[in-house]
C-alpha positions as protocol buffer text, in pm:
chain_id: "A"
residue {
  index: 1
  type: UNK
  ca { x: 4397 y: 1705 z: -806 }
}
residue {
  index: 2
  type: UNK
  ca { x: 4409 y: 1875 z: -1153 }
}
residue {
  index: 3
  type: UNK
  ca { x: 4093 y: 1725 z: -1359 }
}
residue {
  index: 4
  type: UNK
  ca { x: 4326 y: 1757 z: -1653 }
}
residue {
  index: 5
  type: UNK
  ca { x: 4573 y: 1539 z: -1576 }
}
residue {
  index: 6
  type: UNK
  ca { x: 4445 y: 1207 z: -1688 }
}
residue {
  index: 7
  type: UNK
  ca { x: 4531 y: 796 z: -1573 }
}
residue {
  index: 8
  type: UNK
  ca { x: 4842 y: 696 z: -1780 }
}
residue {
  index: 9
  type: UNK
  ca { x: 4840 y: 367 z: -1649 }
}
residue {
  index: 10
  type: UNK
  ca { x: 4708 y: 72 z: -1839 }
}
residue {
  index: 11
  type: UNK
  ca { x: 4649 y: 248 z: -2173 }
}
residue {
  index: 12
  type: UNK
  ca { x: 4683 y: -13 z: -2455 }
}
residue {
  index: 13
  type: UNK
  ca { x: 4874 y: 78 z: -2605 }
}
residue {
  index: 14
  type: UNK
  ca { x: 5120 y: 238 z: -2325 }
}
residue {
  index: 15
  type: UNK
  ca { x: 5121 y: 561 z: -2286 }
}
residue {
  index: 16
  type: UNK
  ca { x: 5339 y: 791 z: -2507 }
}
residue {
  index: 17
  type: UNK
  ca { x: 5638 y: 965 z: -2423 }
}
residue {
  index: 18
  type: UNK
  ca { x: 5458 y: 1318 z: -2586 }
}
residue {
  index: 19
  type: UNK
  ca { x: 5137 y: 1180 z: -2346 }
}
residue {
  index: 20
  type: UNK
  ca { x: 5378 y: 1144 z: -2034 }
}
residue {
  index: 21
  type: UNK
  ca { x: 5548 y: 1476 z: -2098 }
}
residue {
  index: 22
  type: UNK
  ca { x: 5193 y: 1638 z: -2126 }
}
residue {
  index: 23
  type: UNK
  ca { x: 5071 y: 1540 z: -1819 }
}
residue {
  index: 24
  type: UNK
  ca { x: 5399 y: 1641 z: -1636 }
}
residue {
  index: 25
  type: UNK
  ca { x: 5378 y: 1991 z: -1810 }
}
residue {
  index: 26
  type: UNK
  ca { x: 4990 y: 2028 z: -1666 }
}
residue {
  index: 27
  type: UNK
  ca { x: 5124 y: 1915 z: -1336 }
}
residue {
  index: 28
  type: UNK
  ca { x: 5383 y: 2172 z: -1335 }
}
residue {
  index: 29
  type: UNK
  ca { x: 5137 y: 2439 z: -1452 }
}
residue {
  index: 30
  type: UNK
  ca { x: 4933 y: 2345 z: -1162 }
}
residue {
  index: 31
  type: UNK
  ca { x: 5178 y: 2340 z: -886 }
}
residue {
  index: 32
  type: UNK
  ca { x: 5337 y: 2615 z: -982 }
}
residue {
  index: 33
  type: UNK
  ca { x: 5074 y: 2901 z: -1093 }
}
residue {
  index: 34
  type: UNK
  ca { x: 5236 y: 2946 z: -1419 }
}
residue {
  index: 35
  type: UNK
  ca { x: 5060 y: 2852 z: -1768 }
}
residue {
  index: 36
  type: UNK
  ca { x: 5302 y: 3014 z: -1963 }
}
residue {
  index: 37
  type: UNK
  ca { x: 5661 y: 3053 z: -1864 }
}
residue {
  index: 38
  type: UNK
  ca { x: 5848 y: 3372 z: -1907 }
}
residue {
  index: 39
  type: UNK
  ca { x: 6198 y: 3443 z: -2000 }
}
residue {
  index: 40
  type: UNK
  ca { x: 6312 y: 3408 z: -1630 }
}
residue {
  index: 41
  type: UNK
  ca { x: 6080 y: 3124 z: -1583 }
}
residue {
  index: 42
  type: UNK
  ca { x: 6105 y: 2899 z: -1881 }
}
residue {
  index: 43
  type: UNK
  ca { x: 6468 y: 2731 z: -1792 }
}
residue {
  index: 44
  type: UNK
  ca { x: 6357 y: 2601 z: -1453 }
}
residue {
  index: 45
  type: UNK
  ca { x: 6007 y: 2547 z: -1573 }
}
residue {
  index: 46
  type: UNK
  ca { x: 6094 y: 2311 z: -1912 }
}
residue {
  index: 47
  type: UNK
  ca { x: 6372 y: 2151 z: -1644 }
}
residue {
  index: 48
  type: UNK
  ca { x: 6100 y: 2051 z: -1377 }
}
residue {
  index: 49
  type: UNK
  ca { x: 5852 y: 1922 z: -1694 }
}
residue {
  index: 50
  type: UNK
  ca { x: 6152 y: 1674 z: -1752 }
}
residue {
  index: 51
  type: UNK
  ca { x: 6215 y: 1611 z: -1425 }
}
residue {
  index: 52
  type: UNK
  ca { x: 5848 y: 1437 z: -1379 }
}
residue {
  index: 53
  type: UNK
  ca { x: 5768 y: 1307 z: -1714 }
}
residue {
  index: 54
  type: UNK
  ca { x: 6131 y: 1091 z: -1642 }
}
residue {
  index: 55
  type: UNK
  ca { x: 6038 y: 967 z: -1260 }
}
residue {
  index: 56
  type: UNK
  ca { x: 5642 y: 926 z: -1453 }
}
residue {
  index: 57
  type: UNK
  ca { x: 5756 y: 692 z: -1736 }
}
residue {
  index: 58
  type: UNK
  ca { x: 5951 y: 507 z: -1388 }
}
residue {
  index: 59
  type: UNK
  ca { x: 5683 y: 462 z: -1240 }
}
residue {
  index: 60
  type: UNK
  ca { x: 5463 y: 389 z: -1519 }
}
residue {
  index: 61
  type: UNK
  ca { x: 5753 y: 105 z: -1606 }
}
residue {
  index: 62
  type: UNK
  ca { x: 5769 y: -22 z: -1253 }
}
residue {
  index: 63
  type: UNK
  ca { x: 5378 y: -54 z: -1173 }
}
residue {
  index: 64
  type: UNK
  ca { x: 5197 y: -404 z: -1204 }
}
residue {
  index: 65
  type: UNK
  ca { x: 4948 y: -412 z: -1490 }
}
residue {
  index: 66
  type: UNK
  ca { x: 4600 y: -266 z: -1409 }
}
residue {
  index: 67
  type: UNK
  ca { x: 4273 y: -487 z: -1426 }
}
residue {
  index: 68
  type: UNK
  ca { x: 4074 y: -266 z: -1570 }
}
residue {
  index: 69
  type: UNK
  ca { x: 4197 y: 11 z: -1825 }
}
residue {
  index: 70
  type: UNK
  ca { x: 4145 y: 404 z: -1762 }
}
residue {
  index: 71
  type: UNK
  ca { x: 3801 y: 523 z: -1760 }
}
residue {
  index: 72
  type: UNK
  ca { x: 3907 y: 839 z: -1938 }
}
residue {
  index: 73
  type: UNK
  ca { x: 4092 y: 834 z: -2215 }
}
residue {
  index: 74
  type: UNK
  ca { x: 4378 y: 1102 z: -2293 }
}
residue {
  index: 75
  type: UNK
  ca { x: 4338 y: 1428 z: -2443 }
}
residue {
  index: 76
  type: UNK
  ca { x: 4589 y: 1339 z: -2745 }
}
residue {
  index: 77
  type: UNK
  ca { x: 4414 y: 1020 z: -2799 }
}
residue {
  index: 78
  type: UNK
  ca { x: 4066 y: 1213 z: -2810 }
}
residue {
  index: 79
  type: UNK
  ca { x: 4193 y: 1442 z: -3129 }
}
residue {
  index: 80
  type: UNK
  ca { x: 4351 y: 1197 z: -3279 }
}
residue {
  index: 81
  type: UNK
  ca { x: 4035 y: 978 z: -3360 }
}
residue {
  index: 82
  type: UNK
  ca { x: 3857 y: 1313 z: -3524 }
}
residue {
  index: 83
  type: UNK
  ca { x: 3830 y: 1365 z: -3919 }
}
């Protein structure tokens, strides 16, 4: 499992769109070998990143609540509490 992908589930409040896209973007960088898409790359890439972050925001909607929260908290969530 990719350490950067973080637990989406549970987060109060939910998780973001821009926070469900991220994690399907690092999940398609992992799978995939690519970090940065090319030219003949970047259509099929950016169409599999949408692909997940809709079936992940699914899920996320179809899951019971969790009874604890994350232990981690999301990389966007981490900046945005800095000065």
């Amino acid at each position: 499992m990719c350490r950067n992908i973080t637990i989406l589930r549970g987060l109060e409040p939910a998780a973001t769109p821009e926070e469900i896209e991220a994690g399907a973007r690092q999940y398609v960088r992992k799978i995939s070998g690519i970090r940065q898409p090319s030219a003949a790359t970047e259509e099929v890439f950016e169409r599999a990143v949408a692909t997940i972050a809709v079936a992940t925001a699914e899920l996320l909607d179809e899951l019971p609540p969790r009874k604890q929260p994350p232990t981690t908290v999301p990389p966007m969530r981490r900046h945005a509490g800095r000065p």
